[in-house]
N, CA, C and O atoms as CSV, one atom per row, in Angstrom:
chain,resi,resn,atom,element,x,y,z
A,1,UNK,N,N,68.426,3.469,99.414
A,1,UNK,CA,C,68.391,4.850,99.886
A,1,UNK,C,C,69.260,4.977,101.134
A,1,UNK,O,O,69.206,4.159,102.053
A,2,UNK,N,N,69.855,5.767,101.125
A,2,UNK,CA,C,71.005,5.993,102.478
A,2,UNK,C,C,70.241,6.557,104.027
A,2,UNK,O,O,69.339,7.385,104.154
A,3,UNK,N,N,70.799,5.959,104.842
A,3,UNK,CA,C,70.191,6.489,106.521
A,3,UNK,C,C,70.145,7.708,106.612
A,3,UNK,O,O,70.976,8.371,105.990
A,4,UNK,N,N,69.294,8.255,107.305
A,4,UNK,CA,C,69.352,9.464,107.111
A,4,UNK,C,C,70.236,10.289,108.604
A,4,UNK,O,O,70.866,11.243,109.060
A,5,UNK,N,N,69.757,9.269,108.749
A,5,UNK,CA,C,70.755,9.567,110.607
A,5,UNK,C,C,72.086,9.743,109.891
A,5,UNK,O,O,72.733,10.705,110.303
A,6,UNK,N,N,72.495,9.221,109.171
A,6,UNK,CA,C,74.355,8.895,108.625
A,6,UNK,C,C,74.869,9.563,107.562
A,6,UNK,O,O,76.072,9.546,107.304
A,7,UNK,N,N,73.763,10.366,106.689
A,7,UNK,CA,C,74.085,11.127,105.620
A,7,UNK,C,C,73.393,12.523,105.351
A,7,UNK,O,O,73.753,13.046,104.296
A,8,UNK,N,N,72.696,13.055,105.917
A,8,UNK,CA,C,72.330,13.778,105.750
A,8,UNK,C,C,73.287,15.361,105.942
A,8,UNK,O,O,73.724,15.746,107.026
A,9,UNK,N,N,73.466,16.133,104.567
A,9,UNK,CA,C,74.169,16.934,104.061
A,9,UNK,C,C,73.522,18.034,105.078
A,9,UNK,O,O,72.744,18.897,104.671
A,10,UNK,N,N,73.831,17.943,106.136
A,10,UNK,CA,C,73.421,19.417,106.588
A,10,UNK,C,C,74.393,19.823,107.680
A,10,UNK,O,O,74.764,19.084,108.593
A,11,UNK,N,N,74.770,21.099,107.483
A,11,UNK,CA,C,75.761,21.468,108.855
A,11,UNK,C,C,75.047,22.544,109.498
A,11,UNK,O,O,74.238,23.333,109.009
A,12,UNK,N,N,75.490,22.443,110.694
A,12,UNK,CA,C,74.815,23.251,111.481
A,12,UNK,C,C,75.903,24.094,112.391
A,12,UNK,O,O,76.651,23.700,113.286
A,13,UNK,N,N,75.725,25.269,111.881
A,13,UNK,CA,C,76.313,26.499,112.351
A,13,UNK,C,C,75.708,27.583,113.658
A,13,UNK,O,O,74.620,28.150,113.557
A,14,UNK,N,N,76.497,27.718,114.704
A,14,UNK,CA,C,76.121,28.378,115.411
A,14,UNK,C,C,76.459,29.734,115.543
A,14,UNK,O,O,77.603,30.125,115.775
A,15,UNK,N,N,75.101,30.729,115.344
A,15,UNK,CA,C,75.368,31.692,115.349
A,15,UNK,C,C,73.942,32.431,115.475
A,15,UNK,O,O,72.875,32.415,114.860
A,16,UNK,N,N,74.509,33.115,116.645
A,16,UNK,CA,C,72.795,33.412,117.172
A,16,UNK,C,C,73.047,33.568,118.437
A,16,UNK,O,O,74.153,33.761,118.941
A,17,UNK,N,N,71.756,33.465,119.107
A,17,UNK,CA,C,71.529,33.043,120.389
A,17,UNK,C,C,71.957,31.968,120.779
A,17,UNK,O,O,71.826,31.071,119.946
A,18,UNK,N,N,72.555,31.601,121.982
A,18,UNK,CA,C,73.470,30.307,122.458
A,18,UNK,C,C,73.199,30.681,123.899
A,18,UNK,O,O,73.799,31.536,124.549
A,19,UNK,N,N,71.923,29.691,124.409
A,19,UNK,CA,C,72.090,30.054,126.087
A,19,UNK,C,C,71.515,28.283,126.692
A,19,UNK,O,O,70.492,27.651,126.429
A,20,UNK,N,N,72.714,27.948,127.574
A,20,UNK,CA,C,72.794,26.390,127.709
A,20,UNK,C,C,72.755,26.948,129.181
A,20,UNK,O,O,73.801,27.068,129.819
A,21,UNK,N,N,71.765,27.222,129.606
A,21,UNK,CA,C,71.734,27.440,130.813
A,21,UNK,C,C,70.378,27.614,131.783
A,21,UNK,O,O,69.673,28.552,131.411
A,22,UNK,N,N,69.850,26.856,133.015
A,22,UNK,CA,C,69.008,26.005,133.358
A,22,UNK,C,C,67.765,27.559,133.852
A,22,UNK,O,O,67.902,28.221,134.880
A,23,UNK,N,N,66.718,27.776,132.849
A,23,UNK,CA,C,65.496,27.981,133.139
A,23,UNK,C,C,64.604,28.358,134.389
A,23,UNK,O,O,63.447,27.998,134.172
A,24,UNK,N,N,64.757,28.987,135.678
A,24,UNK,CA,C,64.213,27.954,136.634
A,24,UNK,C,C,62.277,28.345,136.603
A,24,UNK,O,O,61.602,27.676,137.385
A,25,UNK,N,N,61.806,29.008,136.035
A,25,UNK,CA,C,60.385,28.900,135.554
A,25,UNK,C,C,60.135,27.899,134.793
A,25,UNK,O,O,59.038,27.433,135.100
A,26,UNK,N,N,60.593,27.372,133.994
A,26,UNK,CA,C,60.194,26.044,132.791
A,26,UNK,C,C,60.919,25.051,133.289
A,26,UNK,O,O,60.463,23.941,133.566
A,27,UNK,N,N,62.076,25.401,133.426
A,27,UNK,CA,C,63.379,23.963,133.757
A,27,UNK,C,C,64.069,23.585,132.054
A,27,UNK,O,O,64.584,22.509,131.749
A,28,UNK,N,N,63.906,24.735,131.168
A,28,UNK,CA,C,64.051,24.772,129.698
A,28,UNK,C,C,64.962,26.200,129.543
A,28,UNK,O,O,64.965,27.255,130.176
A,29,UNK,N,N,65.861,25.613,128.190
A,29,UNK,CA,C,66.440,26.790,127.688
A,29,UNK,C,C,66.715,26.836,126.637
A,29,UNK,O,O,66.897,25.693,126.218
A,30,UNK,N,N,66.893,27.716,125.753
A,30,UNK,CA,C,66.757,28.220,124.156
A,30,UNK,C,C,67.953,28.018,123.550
A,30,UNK,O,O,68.817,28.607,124.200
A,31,UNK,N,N,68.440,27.419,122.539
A,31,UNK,CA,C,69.173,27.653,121.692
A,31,UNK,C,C,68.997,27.826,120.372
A,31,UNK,O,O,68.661,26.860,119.687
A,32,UNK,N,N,69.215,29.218,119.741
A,32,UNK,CA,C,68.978,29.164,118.562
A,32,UNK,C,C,70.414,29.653,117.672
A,32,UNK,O,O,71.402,30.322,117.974
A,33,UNK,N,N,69.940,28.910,116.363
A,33,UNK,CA,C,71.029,28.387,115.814
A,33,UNK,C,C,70.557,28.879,114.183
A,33,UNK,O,O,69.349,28.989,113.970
A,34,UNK,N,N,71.284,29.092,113.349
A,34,UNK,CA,C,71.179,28.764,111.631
A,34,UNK,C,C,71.738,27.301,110.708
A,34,UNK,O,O,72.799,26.949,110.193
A,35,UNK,N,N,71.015,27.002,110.785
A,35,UNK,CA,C,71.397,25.282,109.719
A,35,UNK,C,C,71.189,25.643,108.413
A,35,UNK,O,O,70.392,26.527,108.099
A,36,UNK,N,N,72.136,24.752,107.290
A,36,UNK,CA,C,71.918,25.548,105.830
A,36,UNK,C,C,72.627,23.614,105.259
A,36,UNK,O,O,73.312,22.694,105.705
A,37,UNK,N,N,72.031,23.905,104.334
A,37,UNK,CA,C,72.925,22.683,103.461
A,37,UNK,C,C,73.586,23.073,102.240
A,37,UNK,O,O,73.092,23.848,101.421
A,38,UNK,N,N,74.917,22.418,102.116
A,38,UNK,CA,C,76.138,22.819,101.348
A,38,UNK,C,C,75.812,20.946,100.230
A,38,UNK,O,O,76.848,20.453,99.785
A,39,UNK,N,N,74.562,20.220,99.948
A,39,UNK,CA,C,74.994,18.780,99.157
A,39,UNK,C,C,73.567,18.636,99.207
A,39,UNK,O,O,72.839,19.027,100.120
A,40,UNK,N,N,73.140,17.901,97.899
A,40,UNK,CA,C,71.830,17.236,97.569
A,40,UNK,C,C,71.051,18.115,96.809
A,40,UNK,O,O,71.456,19.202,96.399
A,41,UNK,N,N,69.952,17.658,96.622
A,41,UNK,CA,C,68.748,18.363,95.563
A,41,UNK,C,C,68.086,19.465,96.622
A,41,UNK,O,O,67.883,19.142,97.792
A,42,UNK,N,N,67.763,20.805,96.113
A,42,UNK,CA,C,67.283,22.025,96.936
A,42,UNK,C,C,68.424,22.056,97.714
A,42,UNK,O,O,69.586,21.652,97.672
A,43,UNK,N,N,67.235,23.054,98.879
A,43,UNK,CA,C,68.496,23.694,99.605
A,43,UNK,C,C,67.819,24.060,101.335
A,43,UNK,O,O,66.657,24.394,101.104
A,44,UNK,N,N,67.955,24.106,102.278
A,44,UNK,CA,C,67.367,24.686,103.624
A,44,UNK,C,C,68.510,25.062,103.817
A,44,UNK,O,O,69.582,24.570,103.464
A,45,UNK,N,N,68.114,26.561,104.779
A,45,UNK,CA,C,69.049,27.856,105.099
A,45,UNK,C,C,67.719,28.002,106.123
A,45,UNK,O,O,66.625,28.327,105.662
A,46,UNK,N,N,67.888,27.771,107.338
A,46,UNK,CA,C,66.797,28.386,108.190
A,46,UNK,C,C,67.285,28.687,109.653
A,46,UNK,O,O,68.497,28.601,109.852
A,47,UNK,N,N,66.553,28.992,110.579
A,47,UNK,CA,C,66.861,28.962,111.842
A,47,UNK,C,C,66.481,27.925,112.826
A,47,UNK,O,O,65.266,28.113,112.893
A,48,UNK,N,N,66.793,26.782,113.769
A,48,UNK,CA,C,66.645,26.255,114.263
A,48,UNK,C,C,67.104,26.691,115.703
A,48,UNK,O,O,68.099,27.305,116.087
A,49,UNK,N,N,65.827,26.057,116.481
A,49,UNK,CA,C,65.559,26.478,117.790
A,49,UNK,C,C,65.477,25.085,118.750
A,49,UNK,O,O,64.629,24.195,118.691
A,50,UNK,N,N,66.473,25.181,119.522
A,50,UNK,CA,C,66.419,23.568,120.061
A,50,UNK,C,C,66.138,24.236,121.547
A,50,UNK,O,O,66.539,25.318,121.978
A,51,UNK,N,N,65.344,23.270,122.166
A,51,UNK,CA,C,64.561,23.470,123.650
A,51,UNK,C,C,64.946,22.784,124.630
A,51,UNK,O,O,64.085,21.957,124.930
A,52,UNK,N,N,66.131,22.728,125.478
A,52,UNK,CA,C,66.843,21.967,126.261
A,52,UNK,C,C,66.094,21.480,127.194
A,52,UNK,O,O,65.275,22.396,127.255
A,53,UNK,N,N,65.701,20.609,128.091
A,53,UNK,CA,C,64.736,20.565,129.022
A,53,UNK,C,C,65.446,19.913,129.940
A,53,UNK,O,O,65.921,18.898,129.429
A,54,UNK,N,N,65.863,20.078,131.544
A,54,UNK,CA,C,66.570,19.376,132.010
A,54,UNK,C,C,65.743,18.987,133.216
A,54,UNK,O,O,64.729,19.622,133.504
A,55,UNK,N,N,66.206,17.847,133.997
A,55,UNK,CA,C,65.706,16.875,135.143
A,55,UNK,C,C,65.917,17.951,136.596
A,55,UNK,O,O,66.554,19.003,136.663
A,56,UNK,N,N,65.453,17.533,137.228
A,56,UNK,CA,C,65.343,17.941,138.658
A,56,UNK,C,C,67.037,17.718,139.319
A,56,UNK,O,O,67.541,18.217,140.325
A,57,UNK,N,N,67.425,17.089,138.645
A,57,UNK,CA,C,69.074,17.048,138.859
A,57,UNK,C,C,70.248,18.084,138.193
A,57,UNK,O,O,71.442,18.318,138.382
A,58,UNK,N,N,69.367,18.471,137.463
A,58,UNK,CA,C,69.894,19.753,136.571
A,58,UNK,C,C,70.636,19.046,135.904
A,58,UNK,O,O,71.799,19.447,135.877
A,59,UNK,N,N,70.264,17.454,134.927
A,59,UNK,CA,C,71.194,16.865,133.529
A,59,UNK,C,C,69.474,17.013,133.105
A,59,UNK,O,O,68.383,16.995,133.675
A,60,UNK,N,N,70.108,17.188,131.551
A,60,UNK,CA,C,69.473,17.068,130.207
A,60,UNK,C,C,68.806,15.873,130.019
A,60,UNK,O,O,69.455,14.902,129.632
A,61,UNK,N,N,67.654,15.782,130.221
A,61,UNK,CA,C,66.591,14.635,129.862
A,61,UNK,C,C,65.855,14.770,128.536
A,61,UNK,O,O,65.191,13.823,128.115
A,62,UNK,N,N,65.923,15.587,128.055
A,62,UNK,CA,C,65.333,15.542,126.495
A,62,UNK,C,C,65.116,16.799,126.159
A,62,UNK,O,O,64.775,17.701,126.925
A,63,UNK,N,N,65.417,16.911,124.380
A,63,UNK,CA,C,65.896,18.625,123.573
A,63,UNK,C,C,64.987,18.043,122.738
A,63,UNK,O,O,64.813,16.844,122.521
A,64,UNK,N,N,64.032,19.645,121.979
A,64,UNK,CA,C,63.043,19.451,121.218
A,64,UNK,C,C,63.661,20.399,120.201
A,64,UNK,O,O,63.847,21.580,120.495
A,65,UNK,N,N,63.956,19.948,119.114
A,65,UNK,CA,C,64.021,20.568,117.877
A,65,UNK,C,C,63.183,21.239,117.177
A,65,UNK,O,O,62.037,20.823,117.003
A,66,UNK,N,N,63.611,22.360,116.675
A,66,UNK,CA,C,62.081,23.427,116.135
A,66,UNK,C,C,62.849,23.960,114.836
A,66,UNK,O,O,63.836,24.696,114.869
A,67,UNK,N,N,62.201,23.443,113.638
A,67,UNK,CA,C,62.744,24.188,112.772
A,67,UNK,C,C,61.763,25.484,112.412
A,67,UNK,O,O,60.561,25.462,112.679
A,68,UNK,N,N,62.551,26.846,111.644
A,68,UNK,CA,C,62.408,27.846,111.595
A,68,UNK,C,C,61.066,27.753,110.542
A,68,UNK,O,O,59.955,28.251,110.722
A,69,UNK,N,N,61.619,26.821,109.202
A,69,UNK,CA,C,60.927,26.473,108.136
A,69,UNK,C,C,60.965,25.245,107.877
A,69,UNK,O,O,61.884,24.686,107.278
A,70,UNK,N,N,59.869,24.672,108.351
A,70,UNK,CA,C,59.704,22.946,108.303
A,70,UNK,C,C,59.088,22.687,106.948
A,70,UNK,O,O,59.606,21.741,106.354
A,71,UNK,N,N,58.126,23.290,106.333
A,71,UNK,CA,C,57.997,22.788,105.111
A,71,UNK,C,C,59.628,22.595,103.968
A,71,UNK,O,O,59.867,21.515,103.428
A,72,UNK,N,N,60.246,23.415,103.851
A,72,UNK,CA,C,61.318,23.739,103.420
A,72,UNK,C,C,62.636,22.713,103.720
A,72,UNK,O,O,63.477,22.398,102.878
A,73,UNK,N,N,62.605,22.319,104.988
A,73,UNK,CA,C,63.072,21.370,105.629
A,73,UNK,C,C,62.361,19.977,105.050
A,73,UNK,O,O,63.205,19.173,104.655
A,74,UNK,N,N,61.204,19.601,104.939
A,74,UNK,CA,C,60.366,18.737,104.036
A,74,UNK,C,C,61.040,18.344,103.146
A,74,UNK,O,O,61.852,17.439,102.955
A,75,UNK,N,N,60.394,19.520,102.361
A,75,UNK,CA,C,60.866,19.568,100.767
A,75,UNK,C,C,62.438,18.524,100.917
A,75,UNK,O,O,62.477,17.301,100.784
A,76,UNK,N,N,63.385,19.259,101.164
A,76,UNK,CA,C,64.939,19.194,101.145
A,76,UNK,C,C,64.807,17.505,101.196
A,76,UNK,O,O,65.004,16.873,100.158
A,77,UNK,N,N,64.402,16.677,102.686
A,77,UNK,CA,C,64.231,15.289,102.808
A,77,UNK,C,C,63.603,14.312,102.038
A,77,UNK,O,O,64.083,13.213,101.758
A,78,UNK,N,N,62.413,14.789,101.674
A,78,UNK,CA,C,61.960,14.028,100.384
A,78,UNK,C,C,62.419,14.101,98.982
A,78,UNK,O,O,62.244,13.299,98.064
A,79,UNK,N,N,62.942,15.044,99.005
A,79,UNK,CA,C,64.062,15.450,97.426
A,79,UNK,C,C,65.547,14.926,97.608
A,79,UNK,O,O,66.481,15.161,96.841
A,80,UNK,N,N,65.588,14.164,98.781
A,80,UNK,CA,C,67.047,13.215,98.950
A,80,UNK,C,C,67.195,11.826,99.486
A,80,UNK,O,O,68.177,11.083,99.490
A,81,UNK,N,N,65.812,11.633,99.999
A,81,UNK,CA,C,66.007,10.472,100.561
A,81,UNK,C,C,64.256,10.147,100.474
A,81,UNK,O,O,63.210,10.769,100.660
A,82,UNK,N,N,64.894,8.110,99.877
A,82,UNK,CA,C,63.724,7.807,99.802
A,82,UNK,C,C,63.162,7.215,100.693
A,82,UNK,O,O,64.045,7.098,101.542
A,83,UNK,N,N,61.589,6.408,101.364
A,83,UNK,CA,C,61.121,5.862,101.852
A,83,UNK,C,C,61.606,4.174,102.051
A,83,UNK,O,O,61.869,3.326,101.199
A,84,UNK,N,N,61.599,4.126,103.103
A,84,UNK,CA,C,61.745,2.073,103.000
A,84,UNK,C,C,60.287,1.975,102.142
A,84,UNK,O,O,59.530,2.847,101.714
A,85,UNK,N,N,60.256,0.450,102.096
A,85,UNK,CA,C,59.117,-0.094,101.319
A,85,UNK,C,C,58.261,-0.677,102.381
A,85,UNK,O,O,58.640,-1.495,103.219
A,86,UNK,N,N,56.961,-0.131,102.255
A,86,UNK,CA,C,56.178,-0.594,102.786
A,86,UNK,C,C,56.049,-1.512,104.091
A,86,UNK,O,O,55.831,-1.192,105.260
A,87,UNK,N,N,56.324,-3.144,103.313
A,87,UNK,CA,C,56.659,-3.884,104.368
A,87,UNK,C,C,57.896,-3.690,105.356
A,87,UNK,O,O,57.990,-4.374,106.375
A,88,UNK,N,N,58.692,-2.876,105.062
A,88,UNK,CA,C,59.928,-2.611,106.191
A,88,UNK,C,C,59.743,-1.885,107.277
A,88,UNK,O,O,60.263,-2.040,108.382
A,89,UNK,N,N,58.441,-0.512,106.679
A,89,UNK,CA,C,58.901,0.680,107.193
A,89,UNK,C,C,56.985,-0.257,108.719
A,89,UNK,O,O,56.500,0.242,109.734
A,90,UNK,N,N,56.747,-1.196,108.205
A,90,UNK,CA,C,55.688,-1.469,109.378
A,90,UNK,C,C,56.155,-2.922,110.107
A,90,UNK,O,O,55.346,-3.641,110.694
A,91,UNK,N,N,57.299,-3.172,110.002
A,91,UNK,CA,C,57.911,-4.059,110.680
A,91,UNK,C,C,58.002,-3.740,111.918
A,91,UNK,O,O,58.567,-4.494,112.710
């Protein structure tokens, strides 16, 4: 079964809301986006919402991904990619 980090048929298009810019109530900021896949079995077309969160230095310490439709998003991953086996995936 192929990585999914390395193959996964999805492009992600920006178009939407686009604001990369520092929060100062949260220290967070919104980007939302439409992702769709153009390869594989089914299909996701949704909106994704990524949550920038930045350090007291004002750099990026960690982004939380939010999909619009995560079941759907599901579906799509398990209809393309399979599981390691057992003993791998508890190594």
């Amino acid at each position: 079964s192929p990585d999914l980090r390395d193959s996964l048929p999805l492009n992600i298009i920006y178009a939407g809301i686009s604001c990369i810019s520092r929060v100062q109530s949260s220290g967070g900021s919104p980007d939302v986006h439409r992702g769709w896949t153009t390869q594989g079995i089914g299909k996701v077309d949704t909106l994704w919402a990524l949550v920038w969160h930045f350090n007291a230095d004002g750099k990026v310490d960690r982004v939380v991904n939010l999909s619009g439709d995560q079941h759907q998003m599901d579906a799509f991953v398990w209809a393309n990619y399979d599981l390691a086996p057992i003993p791998d995936r508890l190594a």
